[in-house]
Structure formats: C-alpha cells, structure tokens
PDB file with SEQRES, HELIX, SHEET and CRYST1 records, atoms N, CA, C and O in Angstrom:
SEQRES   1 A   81  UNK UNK UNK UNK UNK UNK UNK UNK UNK UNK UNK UNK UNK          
SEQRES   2 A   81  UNK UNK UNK UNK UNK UNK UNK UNK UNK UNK UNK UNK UNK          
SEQRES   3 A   81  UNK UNK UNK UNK UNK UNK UNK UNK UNK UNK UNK UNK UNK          
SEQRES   4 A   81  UNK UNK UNK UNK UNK UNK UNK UNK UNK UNK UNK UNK UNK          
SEQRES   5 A   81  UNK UNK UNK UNK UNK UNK UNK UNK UNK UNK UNK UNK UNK          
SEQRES   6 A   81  UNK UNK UNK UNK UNK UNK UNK UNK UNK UNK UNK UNK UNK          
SEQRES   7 A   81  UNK UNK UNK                                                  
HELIX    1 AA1 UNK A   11  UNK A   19  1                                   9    
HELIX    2 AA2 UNK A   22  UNK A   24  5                                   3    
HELIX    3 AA3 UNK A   38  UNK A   43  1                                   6    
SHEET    1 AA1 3 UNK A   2  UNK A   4  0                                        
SHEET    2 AA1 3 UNK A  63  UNK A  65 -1                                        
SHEET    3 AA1 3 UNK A  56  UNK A  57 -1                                        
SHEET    1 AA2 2 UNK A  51  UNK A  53  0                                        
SHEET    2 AA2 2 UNK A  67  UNK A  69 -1                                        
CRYST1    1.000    1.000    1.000  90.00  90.00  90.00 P 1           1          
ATOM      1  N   UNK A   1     -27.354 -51.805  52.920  1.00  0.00           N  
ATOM      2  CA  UNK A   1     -26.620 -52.111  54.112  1.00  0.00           C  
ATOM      3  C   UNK A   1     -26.886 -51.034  55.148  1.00  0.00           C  
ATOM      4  O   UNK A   1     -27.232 -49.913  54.775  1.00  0.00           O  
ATOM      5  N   UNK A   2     -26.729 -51.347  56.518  1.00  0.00           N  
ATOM      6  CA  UNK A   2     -27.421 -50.855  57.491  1.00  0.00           C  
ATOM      7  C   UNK A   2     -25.931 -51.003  58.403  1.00  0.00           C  
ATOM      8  O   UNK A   2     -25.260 -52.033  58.447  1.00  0.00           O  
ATOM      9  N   UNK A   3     -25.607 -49.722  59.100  1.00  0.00           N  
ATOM     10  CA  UNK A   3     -24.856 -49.861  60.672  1.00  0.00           C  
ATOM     11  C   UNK A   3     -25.190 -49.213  61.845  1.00  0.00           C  
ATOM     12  O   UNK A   3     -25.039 -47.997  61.726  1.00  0.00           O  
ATOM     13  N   UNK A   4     -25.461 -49.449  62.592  1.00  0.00           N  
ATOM     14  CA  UNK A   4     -26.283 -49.010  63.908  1.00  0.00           C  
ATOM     15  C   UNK A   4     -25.198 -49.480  64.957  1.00  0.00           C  
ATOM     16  O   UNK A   4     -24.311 -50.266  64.624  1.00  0.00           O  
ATOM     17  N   UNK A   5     -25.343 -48.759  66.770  1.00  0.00           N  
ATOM     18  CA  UNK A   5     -24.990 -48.790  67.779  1.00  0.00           C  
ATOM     19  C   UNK A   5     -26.458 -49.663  68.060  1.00  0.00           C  
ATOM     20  O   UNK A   5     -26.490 -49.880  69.271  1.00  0.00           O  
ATOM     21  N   UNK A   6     -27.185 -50.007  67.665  1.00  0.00           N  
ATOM     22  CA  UNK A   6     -28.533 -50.585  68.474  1.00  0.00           C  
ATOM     23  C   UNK A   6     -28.104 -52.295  68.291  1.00  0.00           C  
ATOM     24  O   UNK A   6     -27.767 -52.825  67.232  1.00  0.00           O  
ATOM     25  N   UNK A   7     -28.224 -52.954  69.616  1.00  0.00           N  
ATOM     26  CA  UNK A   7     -27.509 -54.291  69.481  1.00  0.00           C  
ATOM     27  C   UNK A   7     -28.919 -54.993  68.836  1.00  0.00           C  
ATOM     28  O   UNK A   7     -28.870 -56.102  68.304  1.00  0.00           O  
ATOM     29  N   UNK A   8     -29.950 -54.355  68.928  1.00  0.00           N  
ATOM     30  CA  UNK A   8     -31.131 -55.108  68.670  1.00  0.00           C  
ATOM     31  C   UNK A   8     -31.640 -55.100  68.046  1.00  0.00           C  
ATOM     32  O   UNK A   8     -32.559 -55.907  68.194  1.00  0.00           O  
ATOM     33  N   UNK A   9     -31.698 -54.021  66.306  1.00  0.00           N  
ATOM     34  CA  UNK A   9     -31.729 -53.796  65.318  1.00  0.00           C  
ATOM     35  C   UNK A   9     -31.747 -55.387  64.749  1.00  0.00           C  
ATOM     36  O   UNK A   9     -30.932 -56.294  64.915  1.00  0.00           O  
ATOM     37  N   UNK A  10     -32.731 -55.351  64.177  1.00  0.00           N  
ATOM     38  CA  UNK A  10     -33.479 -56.839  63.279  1.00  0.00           C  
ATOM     39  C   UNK A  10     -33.675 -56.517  61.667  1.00  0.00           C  
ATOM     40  O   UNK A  10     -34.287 -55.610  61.101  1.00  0.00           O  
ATOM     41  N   UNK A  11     -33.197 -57.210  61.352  1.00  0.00           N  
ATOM     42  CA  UNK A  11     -33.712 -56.984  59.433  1.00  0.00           C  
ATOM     43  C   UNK A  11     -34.770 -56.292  59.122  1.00  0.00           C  
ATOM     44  O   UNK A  11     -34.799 -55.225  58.508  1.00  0.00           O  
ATOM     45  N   UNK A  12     -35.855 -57.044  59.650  1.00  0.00           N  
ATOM     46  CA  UNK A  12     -36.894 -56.370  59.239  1.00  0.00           C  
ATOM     47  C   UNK A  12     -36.815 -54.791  60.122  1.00  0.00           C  
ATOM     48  O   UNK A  12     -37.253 -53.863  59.443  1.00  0.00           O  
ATOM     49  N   UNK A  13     -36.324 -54.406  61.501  1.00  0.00           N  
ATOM     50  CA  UNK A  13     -36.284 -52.875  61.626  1.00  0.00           C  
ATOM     51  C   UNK A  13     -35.756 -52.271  60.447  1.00  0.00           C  
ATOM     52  O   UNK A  13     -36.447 -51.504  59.776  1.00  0.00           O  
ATOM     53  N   UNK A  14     -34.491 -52.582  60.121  1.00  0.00           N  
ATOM     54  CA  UNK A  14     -33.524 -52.148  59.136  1.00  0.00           C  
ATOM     55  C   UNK A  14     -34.482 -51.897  57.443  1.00  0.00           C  
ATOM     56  O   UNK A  14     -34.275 -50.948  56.687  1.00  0.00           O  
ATOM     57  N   UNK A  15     -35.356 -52.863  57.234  1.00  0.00           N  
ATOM     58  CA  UNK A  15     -36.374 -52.579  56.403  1.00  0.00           C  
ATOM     59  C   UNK A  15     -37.400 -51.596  56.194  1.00  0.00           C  
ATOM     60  O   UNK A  15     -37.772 -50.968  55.202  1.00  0.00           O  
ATOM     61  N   UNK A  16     -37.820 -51.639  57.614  1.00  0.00           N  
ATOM     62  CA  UNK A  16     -38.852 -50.567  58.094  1.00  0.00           C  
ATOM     63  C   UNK A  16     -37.971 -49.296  57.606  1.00  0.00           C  
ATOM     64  O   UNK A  16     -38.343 -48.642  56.631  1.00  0.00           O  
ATOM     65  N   UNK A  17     -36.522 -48.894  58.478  1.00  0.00           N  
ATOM     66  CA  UNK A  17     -36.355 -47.701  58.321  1.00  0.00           C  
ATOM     67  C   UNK A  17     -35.782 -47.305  56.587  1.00  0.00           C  
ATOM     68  O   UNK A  17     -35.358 -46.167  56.385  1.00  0.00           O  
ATOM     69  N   UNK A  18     -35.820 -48.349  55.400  1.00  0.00           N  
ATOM     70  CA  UNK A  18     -35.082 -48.320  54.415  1.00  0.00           C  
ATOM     71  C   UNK A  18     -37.016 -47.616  53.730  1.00  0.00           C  
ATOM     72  O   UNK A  18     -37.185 -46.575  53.096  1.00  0.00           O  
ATOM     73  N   UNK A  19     -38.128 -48.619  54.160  1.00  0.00           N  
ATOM     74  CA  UNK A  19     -39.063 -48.106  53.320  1.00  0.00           C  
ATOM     75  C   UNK A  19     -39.505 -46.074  53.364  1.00  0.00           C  
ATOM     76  O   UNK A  19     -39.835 -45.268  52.494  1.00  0.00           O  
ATOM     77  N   UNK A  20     -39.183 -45.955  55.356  1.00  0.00           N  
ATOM     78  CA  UNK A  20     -39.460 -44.598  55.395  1.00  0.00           C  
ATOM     79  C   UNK A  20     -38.520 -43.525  54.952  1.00  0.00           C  
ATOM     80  O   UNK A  20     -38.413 -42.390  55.416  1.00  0.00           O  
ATOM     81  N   UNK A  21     -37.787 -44.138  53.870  1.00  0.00           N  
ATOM     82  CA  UNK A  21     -37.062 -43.099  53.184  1.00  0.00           C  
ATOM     83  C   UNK A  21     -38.045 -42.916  52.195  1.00  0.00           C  
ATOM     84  O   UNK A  21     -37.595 -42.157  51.336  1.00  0.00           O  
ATOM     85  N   UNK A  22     -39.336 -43.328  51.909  1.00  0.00           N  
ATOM     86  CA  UNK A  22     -39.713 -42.927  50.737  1.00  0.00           C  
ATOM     87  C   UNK A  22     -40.416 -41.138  50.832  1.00  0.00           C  
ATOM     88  O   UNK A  22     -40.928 -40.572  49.866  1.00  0.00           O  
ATOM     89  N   UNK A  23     -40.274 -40.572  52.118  1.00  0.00           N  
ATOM     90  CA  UNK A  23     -40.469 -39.215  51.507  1.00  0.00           C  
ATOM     91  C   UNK A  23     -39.457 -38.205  51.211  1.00  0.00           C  
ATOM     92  O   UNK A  23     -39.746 -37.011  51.302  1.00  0.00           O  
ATOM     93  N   UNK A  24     -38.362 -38.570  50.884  1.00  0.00           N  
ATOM     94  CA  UNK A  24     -37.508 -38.276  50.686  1.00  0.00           C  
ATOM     95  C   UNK A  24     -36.894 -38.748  48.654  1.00  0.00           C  
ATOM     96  O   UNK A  24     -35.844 -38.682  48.014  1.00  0.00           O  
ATOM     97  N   UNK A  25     -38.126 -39.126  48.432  1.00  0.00           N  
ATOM     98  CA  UNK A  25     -38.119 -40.142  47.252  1.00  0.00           C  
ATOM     99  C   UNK A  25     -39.057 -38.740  46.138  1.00  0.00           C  
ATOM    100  O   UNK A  25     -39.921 -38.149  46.785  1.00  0.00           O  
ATOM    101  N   UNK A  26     -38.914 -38.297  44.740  1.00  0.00           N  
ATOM    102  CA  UNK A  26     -39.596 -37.745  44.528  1.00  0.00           C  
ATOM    103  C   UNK A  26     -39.867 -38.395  43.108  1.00  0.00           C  
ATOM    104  O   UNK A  26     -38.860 -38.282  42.409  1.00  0.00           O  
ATOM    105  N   UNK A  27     -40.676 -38.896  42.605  1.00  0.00           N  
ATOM    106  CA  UNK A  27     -41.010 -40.358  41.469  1.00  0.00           C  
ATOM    107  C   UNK A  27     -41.089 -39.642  39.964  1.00  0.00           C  
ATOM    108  O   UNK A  27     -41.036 -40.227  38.882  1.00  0.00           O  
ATOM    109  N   UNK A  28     -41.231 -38.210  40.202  1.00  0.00           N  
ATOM    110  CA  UNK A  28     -41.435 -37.535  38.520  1.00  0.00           C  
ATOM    111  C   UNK A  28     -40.148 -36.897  38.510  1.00  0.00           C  
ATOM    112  O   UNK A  28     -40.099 -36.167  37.520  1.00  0.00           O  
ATOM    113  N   UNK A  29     -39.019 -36.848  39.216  1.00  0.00           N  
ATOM    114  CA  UNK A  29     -37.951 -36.371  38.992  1.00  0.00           C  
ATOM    115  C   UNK A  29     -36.812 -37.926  38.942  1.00  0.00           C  
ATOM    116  O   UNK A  29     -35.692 -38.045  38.445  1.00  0.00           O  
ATOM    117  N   UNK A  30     -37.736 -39.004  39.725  1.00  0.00           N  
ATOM    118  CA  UNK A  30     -36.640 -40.194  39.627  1.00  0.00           C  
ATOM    119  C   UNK A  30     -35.496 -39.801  40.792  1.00  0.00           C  
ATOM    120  O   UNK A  30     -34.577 -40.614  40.695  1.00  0.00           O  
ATOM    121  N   UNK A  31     -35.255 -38.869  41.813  1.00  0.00           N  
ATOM    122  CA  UNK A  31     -34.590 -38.450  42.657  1.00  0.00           C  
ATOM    123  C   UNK A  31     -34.952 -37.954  44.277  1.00  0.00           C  
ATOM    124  O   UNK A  31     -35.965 -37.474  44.786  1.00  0.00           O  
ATOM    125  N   UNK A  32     -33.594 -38.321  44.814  1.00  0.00           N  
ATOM    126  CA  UNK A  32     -33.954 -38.252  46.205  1.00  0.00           C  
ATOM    127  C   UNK A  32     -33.919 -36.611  46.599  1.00  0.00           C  
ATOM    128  O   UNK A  32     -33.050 -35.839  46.193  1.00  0.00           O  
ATOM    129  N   UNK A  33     -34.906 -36.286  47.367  1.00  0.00           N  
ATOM    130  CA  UNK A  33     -34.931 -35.166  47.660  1.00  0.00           C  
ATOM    131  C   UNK A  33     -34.907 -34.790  48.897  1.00  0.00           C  
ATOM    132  O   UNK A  33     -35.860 -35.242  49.532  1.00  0.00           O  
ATOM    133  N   UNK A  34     -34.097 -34.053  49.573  1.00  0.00           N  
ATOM    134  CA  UNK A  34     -33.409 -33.663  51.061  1.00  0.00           C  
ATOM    135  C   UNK A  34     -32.967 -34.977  51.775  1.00  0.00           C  
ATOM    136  O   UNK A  34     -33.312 -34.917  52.955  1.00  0.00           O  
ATOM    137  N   UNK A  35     -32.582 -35.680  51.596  1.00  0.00           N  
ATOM    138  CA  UNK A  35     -32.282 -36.859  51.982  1.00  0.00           C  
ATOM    139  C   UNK A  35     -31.703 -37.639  51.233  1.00  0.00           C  
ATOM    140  O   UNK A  35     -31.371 -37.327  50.089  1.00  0.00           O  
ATOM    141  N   UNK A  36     -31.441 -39.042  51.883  1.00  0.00           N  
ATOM    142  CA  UNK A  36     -31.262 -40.697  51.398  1.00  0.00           C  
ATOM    143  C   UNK A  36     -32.489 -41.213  50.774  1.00  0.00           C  
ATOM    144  O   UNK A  36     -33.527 -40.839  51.319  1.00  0.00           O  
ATOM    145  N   UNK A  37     -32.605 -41.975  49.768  1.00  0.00           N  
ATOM    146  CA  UNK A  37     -33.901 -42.881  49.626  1.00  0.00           C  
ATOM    147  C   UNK A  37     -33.245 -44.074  48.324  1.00  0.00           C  
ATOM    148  O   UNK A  37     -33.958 -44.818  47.650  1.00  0.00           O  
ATOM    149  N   UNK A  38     -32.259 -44.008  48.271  1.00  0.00           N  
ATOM    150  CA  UNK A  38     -31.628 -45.428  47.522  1.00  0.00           C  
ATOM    151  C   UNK A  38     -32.072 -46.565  48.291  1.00  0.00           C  
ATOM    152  O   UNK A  38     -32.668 -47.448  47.673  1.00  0.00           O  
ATOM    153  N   UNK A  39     -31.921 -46.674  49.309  1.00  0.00           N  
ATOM    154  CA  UNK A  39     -32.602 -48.039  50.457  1.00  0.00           C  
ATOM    155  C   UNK A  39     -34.236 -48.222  49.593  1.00  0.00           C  
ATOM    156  O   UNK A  39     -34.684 -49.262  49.110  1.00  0.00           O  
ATOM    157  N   UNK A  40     -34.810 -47.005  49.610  1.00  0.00           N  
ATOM    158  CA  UNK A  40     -36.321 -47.087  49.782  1.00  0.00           C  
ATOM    159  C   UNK A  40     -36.177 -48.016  48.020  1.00  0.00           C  
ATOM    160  O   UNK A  40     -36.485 -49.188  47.804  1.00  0.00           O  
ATOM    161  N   UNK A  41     -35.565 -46.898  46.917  1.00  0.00           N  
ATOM    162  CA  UNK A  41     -36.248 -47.707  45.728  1.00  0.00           C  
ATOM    163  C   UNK A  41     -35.928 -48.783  45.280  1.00  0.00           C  
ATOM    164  O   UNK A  41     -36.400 -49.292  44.263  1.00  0.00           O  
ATOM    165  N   UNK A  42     -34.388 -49.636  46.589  1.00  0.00           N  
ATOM    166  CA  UNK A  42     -34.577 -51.006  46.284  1.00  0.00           C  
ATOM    167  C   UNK A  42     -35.330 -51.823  46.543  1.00  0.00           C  
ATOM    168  O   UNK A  42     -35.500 -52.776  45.784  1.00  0.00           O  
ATOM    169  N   UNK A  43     -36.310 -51.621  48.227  1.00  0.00           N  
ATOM    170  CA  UNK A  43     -36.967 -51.981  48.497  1.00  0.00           C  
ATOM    171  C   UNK A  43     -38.296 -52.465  47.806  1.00  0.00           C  
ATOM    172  O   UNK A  43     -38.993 -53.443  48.077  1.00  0.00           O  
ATOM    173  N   UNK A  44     -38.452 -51.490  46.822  1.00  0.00           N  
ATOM    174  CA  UNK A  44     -39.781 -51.658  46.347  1.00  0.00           C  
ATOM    175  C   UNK A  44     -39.265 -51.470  44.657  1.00  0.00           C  
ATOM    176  O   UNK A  44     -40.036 -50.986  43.830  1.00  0.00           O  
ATOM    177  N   UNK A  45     -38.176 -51.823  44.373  1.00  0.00           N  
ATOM    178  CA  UNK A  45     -37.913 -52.188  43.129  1.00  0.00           C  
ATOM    179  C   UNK A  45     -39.332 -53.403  42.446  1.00  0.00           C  
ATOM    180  O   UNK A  45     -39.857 -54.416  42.908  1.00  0.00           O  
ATOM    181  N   UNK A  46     -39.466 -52.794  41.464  1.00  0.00           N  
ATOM    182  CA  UNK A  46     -40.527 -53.276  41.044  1.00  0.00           C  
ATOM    183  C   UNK A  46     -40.252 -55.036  40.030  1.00  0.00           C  
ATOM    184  O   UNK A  46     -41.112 -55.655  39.403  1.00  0.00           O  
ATOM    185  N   UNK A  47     -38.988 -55.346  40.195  1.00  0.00           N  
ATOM    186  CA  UNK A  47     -39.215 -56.961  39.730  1.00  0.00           C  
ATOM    187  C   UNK A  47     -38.200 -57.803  40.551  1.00  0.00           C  
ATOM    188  O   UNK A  47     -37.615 -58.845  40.257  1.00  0.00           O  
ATOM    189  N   UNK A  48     -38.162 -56.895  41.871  1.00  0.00           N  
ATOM    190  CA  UNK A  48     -37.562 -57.623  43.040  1.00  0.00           C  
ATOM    191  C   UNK A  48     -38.734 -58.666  43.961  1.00  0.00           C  
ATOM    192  O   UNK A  48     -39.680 -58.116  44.526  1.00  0.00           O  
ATOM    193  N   UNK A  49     -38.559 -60.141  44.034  1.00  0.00           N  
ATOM    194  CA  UNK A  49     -39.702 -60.562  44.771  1.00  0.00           C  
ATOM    195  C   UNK A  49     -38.921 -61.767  45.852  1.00  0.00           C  
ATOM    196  O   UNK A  49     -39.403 -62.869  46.111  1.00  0.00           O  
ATOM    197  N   UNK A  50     -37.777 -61.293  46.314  1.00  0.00           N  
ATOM    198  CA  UNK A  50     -36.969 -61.724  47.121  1.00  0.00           C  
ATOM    199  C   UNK A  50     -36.221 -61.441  47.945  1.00  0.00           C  
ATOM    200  O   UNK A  50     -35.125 -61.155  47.463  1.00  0.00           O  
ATOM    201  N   UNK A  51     -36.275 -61.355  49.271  1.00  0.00           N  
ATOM    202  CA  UNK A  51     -35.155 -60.596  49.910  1.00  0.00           C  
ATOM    203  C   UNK A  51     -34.620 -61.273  50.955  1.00  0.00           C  
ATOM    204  O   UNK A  51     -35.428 -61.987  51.547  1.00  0.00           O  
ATOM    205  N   UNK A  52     -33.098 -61.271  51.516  1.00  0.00           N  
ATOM    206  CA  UNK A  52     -32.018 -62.274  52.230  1.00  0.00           C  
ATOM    207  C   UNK A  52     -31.432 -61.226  53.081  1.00  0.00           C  
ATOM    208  O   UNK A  52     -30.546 -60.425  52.781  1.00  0.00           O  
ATOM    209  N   UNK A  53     -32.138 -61.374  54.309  1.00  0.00           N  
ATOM    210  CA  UNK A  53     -30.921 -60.272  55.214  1.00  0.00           C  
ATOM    211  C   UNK A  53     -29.967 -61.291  56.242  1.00  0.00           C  
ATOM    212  O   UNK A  53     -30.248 -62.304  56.882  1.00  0.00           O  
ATOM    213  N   UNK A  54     -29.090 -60.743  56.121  1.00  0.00           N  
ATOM    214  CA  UNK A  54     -28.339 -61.424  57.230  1.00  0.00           C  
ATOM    215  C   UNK A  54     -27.798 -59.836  58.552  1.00  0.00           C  
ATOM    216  O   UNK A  54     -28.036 -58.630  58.613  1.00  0.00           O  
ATOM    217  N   UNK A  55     -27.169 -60.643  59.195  1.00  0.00           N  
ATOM    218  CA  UNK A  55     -26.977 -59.260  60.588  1.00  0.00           C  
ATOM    219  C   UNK A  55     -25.823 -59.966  61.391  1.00  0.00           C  
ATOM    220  O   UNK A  55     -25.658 -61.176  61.544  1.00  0.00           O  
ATOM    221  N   UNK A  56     -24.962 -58.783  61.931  1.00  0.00           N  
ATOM    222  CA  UNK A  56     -23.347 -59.362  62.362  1.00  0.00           C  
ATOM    223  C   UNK A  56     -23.312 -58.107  63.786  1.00  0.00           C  
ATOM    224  O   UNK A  56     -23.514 -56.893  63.833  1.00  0.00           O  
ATOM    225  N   UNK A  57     -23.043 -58.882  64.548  1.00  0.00           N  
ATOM    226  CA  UNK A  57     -22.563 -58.033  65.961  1.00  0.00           C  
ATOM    227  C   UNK A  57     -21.041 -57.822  65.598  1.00  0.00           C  
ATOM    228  O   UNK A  57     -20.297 -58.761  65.316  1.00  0.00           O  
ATOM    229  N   UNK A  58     -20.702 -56.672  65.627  1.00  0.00           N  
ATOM    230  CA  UNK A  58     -19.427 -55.864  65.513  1.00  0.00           C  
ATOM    231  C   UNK A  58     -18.524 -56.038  66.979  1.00  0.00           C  
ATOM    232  O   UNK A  58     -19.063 -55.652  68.017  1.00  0.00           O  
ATOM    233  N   UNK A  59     -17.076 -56.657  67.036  1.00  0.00           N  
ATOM    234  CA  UNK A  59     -16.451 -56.232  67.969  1.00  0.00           C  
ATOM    235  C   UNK A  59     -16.680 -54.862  69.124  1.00  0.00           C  
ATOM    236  O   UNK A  59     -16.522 -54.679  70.331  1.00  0.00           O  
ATOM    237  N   UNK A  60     -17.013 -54.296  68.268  1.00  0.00           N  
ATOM    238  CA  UNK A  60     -17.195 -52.538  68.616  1.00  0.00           C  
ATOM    239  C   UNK A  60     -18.728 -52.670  69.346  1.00  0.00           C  
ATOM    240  O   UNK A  60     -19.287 -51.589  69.534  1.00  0.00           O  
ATOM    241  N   UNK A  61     -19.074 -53.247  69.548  1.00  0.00           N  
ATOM    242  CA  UNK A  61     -20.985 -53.182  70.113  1.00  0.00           C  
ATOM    243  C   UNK A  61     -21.803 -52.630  68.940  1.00  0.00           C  
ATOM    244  O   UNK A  61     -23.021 -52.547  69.097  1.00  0.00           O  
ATOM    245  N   UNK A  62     -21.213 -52.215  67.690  1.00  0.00           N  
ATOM    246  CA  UNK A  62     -22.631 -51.818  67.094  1.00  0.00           C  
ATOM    247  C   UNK A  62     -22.950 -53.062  65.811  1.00  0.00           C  
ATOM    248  O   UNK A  62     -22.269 -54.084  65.730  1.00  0.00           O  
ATOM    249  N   UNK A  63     -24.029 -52.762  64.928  1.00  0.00           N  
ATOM    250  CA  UNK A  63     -24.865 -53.502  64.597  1.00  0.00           C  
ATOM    251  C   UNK A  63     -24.660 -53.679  63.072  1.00  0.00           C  
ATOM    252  O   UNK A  63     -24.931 -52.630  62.488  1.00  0.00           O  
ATOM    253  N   UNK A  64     -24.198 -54.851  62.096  1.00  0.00           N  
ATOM    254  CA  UNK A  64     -24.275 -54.520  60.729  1.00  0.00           C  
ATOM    255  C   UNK A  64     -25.552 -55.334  60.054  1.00  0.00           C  
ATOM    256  O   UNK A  64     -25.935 -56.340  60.652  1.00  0.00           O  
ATOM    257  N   UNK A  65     -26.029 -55.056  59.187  1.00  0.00           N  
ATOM    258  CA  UNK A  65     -27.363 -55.815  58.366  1.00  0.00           C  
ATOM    259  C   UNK A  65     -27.091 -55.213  56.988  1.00  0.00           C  
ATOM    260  O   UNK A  65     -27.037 -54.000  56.787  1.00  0.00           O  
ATOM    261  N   UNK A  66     -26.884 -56.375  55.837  1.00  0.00           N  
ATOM    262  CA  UNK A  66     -26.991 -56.432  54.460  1.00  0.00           C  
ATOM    263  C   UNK A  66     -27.761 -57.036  54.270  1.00  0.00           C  
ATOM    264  O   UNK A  66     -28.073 -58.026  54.932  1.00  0.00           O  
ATOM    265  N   UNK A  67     -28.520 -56.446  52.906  1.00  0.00           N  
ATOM    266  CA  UNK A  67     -29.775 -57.532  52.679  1.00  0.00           C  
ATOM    267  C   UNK A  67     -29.220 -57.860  51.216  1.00  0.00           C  
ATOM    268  O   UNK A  67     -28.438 -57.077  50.677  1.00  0.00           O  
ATOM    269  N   UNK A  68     -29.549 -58.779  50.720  1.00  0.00           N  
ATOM    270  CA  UNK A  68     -29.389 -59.236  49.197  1.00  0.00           C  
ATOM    271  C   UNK A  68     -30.947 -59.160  48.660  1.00  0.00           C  
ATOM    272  O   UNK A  68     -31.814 -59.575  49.429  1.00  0.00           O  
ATOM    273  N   UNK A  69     -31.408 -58.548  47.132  1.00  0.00           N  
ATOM    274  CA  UNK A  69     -32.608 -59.089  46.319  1.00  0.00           C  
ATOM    275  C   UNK A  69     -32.317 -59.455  45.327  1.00  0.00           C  
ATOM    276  O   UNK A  69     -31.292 -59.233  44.682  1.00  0.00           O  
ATOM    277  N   UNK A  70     -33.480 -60.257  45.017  1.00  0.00           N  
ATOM    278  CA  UNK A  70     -33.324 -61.010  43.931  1.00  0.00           C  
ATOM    279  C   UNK A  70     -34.735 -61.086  43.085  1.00  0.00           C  
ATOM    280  O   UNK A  70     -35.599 -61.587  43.804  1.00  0.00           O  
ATOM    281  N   UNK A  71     -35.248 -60.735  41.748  1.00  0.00           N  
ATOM    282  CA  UNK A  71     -33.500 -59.867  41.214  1.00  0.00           C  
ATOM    283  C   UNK A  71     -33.181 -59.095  41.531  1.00  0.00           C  
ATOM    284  O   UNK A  71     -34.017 -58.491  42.203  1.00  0.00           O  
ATOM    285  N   UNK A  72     -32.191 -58.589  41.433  1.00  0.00           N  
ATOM    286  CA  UNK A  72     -31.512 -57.121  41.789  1.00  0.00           C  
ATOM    287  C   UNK A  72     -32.185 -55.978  40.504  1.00  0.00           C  
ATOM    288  O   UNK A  72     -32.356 -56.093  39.290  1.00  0.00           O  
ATOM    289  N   UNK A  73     -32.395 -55.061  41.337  1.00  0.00           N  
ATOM    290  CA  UNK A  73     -32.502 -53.763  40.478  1.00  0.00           C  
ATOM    291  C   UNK A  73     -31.922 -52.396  41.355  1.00  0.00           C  
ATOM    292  O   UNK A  73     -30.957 -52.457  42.117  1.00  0.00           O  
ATOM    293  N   UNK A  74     -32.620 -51.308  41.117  1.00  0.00           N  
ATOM    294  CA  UNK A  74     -32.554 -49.897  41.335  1.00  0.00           C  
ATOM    295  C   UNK A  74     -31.056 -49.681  40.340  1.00  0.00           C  
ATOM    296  O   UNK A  74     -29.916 -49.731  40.803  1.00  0.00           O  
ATOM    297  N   UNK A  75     -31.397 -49.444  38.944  1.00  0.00           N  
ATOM    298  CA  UNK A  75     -30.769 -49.159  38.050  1.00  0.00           C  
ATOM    299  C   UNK A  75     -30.634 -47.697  37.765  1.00  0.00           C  
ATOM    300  O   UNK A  75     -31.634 -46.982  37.701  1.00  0.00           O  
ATOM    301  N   UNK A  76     -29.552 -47.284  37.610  1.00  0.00           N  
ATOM    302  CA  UNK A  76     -29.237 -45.316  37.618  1.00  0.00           C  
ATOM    303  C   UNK A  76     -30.448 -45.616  36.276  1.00  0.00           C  
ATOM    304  O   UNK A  76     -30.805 -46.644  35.702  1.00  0.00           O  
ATOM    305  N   UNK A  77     -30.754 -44.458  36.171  1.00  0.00           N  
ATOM    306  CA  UNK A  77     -32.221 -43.576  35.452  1.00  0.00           C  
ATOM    307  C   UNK A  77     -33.140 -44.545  35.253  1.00  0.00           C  
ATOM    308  O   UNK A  77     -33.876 -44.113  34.367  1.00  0.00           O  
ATOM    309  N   UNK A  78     -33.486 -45.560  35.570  1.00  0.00           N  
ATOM    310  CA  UNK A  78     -34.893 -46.477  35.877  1.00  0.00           C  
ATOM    311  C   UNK A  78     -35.909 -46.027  37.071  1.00  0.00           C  
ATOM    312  O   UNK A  78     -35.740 -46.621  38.136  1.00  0.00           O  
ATOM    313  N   UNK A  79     -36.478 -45.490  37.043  1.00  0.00           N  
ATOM    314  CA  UNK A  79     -37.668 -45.456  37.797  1.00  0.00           C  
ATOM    315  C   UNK A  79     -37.910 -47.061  38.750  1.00  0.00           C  
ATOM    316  O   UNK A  79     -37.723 -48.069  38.068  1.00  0.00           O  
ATOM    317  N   UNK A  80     -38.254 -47.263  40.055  1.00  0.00           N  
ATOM    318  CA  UNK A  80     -38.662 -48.091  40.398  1.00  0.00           C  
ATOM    319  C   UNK A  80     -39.824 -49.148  40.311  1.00  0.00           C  
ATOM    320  O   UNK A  80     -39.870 -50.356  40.543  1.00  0.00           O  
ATOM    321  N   UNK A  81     -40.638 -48.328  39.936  1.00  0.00           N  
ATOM    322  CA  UNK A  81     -42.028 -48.811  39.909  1.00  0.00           C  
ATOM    323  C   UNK A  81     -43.243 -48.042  38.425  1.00  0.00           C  
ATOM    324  O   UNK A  81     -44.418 -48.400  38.340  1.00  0.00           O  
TER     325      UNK A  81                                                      
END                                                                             
C-alpha cells in the first residue's frame, strides 16, 4: 500500500517506486538494509504472477493505492527469489 499528496500517482508509478526499493534489499542476509524494501520483495516474489491495483482520491487531496497478488507471498525468513 502506497499514500502520497500526488493526485496523479498511478499503480504502475506506485510499482515503479515499490521495485526501486530493491537497493535497499540485501538477498544473502534476506534483509532490508538502510531502508524499506518489503514493497520490493513482494513485487518480485517469486510465485507471484498476478497483480490488482486499485487507487482512491482521499477527501484530504492525497493519494491511496493497494495492490493485491496472487499468490500472495513475501513470507518472514523466505527469501524471494
């Protein structure tokens, strides 16, 4: 899930900025490092081959986007890929 002040924020932006968490991603420790990157290893969860975003204008002017996959993964101590 994604919340932004940007009225124009699109799923797929919200995607874009979920994949560039991956340097923040470190794959032989399985952990995020100086950062967020839970977005990133659902993204590229490795037996995810589906994804459903929807997006809601907030009373407030800013921006919400949830995505659903299917299947679902990024399981605590599973590696993504």
């Amino acid at each position: 899930m994604m919340s932004s002040f940007r009225a124009d924020l699109s799923g797929t932006d919200a995607v874009k900025m979920w994949v560039n968490e991956k340097a923040n991603y470190d794959y032989n420790s399985n952990s995020c490092v100086g950062g967020e990157c839970l977005h990133y290893t659902q993204v590229v969860w490795r037996n995810s081959v589906r994804l459903g975003c929807a997006k809601v204008r907030c009373n407030n002017g800013g921006t919400f986007i949830g995505c659903n996959y299917d299947p679902p993964g990024n399981y605590v101590g599973q590696k993504p890929y």
